[in-house]
DRENNUDO-571777 format. One record per residue: x, y, z of N, C-alpha, C in turn. Coordinates in pm, whole numbers, padded with zeros to 5 digits, always signed. Example, Ala and Ser with C-alpha at 12.3 -4.5 7.8 and 13.67 -1.06 7.14 Angstrom:
BEGIN
+01319-00569+00780+01230-00450+00780+01320-00330+00780;+01285-00225+00708+01367-00106+00714+01290+00003+00787;
END
This chain:
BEGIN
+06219+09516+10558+06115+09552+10653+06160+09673+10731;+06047+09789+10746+06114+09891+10824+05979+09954+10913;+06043+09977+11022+05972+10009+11123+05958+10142+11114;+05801+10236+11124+05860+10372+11128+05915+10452+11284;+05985+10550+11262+06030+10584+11389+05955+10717+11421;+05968+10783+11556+05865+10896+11598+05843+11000+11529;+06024+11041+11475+05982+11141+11338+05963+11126+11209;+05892+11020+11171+05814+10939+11053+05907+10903+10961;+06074+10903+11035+06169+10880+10915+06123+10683+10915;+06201+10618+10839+06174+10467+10831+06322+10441+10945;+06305+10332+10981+06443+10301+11107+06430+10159+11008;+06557+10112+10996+06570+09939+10905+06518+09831+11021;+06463+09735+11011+06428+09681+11085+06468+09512+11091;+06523+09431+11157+06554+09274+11134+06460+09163+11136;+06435+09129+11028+06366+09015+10969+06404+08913+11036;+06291+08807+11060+06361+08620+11127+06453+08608+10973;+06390+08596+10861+06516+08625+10739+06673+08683+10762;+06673+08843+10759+06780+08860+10787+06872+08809+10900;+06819+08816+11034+06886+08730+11105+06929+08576+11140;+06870+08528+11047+06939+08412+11000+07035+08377+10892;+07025+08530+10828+07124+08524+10735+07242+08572+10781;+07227+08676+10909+07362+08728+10946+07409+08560+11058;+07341+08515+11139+07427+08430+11155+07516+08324+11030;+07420+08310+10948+07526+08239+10882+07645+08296+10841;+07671+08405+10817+07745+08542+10794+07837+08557+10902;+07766+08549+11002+07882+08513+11125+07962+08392+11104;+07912+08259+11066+07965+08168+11124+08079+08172+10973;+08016+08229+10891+08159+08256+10767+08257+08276+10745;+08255+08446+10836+08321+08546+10869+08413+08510+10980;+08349+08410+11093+08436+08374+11191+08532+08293+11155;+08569+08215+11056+08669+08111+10993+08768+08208+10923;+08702+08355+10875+08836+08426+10856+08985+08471+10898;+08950+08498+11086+09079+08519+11132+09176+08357+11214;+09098+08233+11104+09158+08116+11142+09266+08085+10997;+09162+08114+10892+09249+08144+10766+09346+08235+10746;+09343+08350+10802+09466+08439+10804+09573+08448+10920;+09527+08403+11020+09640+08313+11091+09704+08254+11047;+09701+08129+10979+09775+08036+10914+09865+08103+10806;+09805+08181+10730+09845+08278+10621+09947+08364+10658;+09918+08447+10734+10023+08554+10790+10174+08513+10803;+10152+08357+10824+10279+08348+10902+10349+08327+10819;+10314+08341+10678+10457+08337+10604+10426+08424+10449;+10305+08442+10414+10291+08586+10344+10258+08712+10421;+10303+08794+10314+10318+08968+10393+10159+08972+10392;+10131+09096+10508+10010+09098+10487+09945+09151+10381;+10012+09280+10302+09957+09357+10121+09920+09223+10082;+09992+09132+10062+10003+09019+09951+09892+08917+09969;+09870+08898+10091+09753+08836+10134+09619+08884+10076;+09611+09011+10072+09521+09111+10104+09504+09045+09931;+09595+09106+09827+09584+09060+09686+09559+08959+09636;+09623+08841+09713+09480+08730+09695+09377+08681+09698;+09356+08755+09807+09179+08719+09883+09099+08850+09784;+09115+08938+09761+09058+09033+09679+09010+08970+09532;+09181+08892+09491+09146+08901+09331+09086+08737+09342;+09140+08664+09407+09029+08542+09374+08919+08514+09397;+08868+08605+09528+08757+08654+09507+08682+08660+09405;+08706+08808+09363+08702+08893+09257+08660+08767+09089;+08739+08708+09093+08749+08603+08988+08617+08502+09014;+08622+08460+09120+08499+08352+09130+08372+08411+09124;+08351+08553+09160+08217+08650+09172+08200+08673+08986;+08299+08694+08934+08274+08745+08839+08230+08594+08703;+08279+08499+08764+08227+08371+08656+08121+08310+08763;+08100+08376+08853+07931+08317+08859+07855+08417+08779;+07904+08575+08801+07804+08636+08688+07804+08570+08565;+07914+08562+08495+07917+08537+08404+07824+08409+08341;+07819+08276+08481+07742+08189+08401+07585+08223+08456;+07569+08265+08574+07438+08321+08612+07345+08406+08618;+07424+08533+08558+07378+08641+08570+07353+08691+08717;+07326+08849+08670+07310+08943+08608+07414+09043+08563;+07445+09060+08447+07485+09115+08334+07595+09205+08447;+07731+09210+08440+07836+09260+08461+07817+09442+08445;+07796+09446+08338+07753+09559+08213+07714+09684+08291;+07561+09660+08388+07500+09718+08417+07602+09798+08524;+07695+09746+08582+07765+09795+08683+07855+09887+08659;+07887+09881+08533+08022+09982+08488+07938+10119+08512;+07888+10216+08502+07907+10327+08535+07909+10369+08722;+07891+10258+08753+07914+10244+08917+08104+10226+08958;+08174+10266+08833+08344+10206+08877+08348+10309+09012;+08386+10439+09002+08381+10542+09097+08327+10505+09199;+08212+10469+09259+08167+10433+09372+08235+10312+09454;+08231+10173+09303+08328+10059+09382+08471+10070+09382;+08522+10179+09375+08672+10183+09421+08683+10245+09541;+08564+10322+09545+08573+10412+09750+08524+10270+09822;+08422+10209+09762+08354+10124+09860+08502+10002+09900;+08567+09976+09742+08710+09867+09767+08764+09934+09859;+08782+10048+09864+08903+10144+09973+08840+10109+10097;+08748+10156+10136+08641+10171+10305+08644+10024+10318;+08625+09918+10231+08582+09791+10310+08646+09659+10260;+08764+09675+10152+08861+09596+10197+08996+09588+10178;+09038+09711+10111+09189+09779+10094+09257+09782+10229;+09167+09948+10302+09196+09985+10417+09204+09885+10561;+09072+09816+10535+09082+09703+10690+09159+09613+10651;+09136+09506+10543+09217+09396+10543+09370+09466+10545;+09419+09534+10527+09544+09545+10542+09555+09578+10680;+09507+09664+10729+09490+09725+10889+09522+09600+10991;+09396+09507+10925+09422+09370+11056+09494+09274+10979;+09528+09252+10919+09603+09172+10870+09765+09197+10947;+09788+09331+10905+09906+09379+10994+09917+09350+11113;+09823+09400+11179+09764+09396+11309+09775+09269+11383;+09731+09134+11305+09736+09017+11344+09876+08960+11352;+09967+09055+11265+10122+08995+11277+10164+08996+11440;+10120+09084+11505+10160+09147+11663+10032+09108+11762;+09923+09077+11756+09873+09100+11847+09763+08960+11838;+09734+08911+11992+09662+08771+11954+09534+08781+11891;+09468+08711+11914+09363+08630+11834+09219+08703+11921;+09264+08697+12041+09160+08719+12120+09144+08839+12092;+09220+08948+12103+09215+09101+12104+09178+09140+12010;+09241+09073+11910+09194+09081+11787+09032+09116+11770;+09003+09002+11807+08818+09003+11793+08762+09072+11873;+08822+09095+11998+08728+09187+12095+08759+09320+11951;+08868+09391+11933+08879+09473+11853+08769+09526+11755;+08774+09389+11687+08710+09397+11583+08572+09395+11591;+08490+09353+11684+08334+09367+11759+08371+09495+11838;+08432+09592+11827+08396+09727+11795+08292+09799+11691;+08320+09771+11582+08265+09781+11449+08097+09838+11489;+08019+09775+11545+07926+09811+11572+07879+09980+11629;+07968+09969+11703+07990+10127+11811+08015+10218+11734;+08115+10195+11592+08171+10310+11566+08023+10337+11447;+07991+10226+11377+07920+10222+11295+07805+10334+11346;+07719+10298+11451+07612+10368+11497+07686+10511+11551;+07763+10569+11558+07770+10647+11560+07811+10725+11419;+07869+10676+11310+07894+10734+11196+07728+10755+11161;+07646+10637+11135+07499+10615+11097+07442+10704+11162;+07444+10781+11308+07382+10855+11395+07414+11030+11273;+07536+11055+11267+07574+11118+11192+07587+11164+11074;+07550+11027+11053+07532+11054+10852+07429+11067+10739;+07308+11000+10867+07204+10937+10784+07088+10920+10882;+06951+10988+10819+06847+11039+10861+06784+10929+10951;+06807+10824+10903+06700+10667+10951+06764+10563+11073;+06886+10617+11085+06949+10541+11141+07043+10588+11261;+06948+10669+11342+06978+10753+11467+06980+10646+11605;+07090+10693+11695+07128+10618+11817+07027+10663+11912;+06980+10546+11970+06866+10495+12080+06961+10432+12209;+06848+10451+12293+06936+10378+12465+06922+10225+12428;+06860+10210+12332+06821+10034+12327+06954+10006+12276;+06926+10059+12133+07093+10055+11992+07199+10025+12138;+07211+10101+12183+07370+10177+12282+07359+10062+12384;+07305+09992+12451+07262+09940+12552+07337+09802+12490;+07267+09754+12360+07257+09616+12264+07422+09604+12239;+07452+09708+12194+07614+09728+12193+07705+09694+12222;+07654+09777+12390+07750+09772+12468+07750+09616+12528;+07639+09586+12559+07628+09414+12575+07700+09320+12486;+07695+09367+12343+07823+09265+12247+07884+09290+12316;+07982+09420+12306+08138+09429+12312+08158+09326+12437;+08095+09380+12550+08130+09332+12671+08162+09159+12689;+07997+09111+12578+08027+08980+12610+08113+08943+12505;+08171+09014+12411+08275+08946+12309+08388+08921+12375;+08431+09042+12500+08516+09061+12586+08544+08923+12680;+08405+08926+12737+08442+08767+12855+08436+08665+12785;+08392+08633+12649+08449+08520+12578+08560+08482+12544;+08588+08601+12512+08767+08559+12495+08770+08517+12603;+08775+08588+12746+08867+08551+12847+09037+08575+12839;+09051+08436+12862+09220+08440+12911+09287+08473+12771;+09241+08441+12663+09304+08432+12523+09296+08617+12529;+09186+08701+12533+09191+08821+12563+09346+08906+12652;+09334+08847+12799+09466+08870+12826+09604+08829+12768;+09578+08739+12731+09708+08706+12658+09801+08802+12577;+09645+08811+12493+09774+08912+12365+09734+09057+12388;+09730+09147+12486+09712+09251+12575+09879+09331+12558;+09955+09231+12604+10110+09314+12552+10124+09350+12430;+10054+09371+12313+10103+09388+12176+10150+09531+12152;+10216+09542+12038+10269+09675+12023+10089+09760+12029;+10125+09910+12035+10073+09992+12038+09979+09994+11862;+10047+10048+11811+09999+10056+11694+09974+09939+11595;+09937+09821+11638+09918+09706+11600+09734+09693+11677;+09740+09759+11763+09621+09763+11828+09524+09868+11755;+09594+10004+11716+09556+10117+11638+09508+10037+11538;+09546+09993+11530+09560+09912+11315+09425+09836+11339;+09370+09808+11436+09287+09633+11439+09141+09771+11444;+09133+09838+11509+09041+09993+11573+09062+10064+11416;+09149+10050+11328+09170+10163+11258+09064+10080+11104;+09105+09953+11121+09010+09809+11045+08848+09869+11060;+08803+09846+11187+08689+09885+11245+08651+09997+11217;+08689+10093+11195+08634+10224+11164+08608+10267+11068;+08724+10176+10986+08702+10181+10837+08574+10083+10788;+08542+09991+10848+08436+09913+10806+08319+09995+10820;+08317+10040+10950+08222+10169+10985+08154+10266+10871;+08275+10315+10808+08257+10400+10701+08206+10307+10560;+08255+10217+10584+08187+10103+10457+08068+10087+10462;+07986+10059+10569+07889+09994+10625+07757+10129+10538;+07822+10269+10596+07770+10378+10576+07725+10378+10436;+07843+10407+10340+07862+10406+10267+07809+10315+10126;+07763+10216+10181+07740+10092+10084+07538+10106+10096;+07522+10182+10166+07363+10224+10147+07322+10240+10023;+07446+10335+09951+07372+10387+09849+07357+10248+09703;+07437+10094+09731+07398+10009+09680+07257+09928+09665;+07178+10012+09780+07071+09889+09850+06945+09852+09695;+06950+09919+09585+06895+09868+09502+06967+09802+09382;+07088+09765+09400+07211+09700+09248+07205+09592+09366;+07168+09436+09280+07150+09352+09292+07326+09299+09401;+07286+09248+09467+07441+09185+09587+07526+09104+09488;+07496+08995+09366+07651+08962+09329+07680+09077+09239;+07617+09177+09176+07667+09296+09133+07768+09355+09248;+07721+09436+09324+07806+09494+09430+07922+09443+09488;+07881+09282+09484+08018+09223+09591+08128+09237+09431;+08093+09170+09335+08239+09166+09262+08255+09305+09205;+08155+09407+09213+08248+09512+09154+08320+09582+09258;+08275+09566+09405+08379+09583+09524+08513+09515+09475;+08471+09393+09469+08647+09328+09494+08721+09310+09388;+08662+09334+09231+08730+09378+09128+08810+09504+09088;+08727+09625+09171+08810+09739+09195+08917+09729+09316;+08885+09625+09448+08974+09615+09508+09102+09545+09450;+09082+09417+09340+09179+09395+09295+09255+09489+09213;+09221+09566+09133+09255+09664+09047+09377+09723+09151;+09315+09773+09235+09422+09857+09323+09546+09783+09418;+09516+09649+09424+09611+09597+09508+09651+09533+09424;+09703+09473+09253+09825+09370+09202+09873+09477+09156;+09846+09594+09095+09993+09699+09056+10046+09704+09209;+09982+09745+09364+10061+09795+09480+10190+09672+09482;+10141+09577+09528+10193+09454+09567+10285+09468+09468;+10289+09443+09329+10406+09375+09209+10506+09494+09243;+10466+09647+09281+10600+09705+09302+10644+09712+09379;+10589+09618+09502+10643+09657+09642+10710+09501+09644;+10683+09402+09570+10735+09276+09581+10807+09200+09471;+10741+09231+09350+10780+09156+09240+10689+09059+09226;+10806+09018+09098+10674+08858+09087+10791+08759+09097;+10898+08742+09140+10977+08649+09175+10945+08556+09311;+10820+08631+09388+10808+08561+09549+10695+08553+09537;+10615+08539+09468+10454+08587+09477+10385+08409+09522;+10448+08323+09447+10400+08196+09482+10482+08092+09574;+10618+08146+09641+10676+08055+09738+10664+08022+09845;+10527+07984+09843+10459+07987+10006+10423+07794+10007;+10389+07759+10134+10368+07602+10151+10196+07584+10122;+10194+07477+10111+10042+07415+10105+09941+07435+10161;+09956+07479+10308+09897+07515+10447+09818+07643+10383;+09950+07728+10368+09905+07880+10348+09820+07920+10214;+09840+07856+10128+09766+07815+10027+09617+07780+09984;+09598+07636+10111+09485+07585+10106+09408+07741+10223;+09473+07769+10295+09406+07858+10370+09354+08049+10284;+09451+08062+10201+09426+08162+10096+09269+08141+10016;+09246+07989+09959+09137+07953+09909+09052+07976+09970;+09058+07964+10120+08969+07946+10201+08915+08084+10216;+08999+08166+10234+08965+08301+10315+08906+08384+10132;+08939+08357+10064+08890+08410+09970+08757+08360+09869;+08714+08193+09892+08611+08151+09772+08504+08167+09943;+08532+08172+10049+08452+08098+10173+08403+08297+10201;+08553+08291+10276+08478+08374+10379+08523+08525+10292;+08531+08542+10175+08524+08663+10122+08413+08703+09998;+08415+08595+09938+08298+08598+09772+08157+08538+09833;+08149+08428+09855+08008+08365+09974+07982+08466+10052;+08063+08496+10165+08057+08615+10242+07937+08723+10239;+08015+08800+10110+07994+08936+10041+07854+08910+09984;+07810+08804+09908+07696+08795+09875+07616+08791+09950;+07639+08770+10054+07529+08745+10202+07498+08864+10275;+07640+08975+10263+07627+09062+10368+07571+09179+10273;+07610+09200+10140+07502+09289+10084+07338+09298+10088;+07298+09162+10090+07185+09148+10093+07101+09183+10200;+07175+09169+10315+07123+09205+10445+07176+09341+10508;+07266+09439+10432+07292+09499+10436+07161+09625+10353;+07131+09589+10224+07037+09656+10176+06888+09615+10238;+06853+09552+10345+06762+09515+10388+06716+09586+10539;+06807+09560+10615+06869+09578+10761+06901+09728+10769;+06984+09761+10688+07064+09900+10724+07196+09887+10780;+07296+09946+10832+07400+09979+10813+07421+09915+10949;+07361+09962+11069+07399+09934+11205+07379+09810+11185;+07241+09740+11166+07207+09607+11197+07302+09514+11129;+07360+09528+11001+07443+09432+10960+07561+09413+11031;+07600+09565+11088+07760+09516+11156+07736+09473+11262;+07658+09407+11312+07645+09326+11429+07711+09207+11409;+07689+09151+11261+07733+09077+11218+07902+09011+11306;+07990+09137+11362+08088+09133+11412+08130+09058+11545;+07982+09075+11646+07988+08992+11774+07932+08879+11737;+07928+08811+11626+07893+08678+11590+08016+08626+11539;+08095+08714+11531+08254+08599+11464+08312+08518+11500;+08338+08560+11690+08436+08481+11767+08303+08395+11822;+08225+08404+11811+08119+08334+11848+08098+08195+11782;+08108+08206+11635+08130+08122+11532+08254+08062+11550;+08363+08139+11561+08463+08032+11563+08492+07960+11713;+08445+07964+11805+08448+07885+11899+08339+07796+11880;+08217+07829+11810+08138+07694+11796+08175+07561+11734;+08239+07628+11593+08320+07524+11516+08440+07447+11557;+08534+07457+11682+08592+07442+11728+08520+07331+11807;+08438+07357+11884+08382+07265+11981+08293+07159+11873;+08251+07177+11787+08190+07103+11677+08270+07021+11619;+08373+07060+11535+08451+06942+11484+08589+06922+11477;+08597+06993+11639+08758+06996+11662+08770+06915+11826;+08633+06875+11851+08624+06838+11998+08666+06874+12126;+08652+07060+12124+08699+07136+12169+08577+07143+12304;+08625+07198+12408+08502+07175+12515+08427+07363+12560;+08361+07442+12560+08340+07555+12608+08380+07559+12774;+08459+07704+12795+08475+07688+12887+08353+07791+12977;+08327+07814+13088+08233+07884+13167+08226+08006+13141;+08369+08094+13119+08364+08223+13054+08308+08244+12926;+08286+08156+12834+08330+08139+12671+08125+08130+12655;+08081+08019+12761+07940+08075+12781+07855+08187+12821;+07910+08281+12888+07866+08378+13010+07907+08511+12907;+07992+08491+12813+08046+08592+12704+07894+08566+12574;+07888+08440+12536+07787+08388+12405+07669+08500+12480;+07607+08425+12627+07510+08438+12652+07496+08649+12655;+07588+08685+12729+07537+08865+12663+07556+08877+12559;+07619+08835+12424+07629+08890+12301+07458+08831+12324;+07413+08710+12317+07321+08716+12248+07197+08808+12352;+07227+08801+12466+07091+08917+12554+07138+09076+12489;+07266+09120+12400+07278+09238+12357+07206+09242+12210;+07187+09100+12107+07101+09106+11989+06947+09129+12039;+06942+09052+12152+06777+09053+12208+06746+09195+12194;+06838+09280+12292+06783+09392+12283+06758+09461+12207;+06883+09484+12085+06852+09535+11964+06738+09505+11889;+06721+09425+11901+06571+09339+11814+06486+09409+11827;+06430+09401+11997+06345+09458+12022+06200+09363+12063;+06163+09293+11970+06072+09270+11981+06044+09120+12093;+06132+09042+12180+06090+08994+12261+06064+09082+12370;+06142+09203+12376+06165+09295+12489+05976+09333+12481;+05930+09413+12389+05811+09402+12328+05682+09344+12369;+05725+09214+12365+05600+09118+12403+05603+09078+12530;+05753+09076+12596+05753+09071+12765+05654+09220+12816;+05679+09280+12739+05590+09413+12807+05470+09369+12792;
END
């Protein structure tokens, strides 16, 4: 669905559809930096990165295989899905993955609900339809902020981290930015096309890095924990994922999907209080409640009908 804008370009517009698909997308995506927590702490982060890519990669490619649509059609697209593997999950997953070795959980995510900011401004820059508004900038700035007072105290916490561990989490984000951009030119190759030839070229490039930077003598001496959590971060919140966020990605446009980002920590504090009997605290509400008065705005259209 697209709204036209004053200079008759099309602006992408959010469907009750799509935005129900990016929350679920959120609440996916938010179980990721619970899975790589667990992970980190005893695989490197490259190596991580090479699992979640290629098993991915593996489960996308035998659903094509038993579901279609035809693998086939994608091969003269290799060139494109090795920039798109680079921009959106070579470069970040390694970025925060690193990143997460040094710096907490909280910062982390405020970090990473950046993504939006940088996005609309690459999109402002790159691409005719998808120019920055006081609404866009306004909606934004309302995530970040309330991604900010959700964390709260977990926010201060991990505030001491090295310097360039912080670079790395911003350097994730920017690179998604450029993904986000970039993955436009998919919006008509069907989403389990796109997601596994993303993470098949991402695998391509990360088991030669990894085998010479590690071998294959250490590749599997990790515990059960880290393991069951590898599965996780790769059949859950990377192949499921990807199929979700293409779709709303070729629908939405570039800005609207990375919103997707102030829904993460959002998600994972819900699930927490859901089936971990975790309680919200007053900040953790007062943070939910502007992310979600910053989607309102973006939307648009309650703003709209209050008029």
């Amino acid at each position: 669905m697209t709204a036209q804008s004053p200079a008759g370009t099309a602006t992408p517009h959010m469907s009750l559809e799509n935005w129900a698909l990016l929350i679920v997308l959120g609440a996916v995506w938010g179980g990721s930096y619970f899975f790589a927590r667990i992970a980190v702490g005893e695989m490197p982060p490259l190596m991580l990165v090479m699992f979640r890519v290629s098993i991915a990669a593996l489960i996308l490619q035998t659903y094509l295989a038993l579901r279609g649509p035809s693998f086939r059609t994608a091969l003269p697209l290799a060139g494109s899905f090795c920039v798109m593997a680079l921009l959106n999950n070579v470069i970040p997953f390694s970025l925060i993955f690193m990143g997460q070795t040094e710096v907490g959980a909280g910062l982390a995510s405020v970090l990473n609900a950046t993504t939006p900011f940088w996005t609309a401004i690459l999109a402002n820059m790159l691409t005719a339809d998808e120019k920055l508004s006081v609404t866009k900038i306004t909606g934004i700035a309302l995530g970040i902020a309330g991604t900010a007072v959700m964390i709260g105290p977990g926010l201060f916490a991990g505030l001491g981290g090295p310097i360039w561990a912080k670079f790395a989490m911003i350097g994730g984000a920017v690179s998604y930015g450029f993904a986000f951009i970039y993955a436009r030119r998919f919006r008509n190759v069907p989403s389990p096309i796109v997601a596994a030839g993303q993470l098949s070229a991402s695998s391509v490039i990360m088991i030669p890095l990894v085998l010479a930077l590690y071998g294959t003598g250490n590749l599997f001496a990790f515990s059960g924990n880290v393991w069951a959590a590898v599965i996780g971060l790769a059949a859950l919140s990377t192949a499921f994922a990807y199929l979700i966020y293409f779709r709303v990605l070729a629908s939405a446009g570039a800005t609207n999907a990375s919103l997707v980002t102030f829904l993460n920590p959002v998600s994972a504090i819900l699930l927490g209080t859901v089936f971990l009997g975790e309680r919200l605290a007053h900040f953790e509400m007062a943070g939910m409640a502007l992310i979600a008065a910053g989607l309102i705005v973006i939307d648009g259209r309650l703003i709209a009908r209050i008029r």
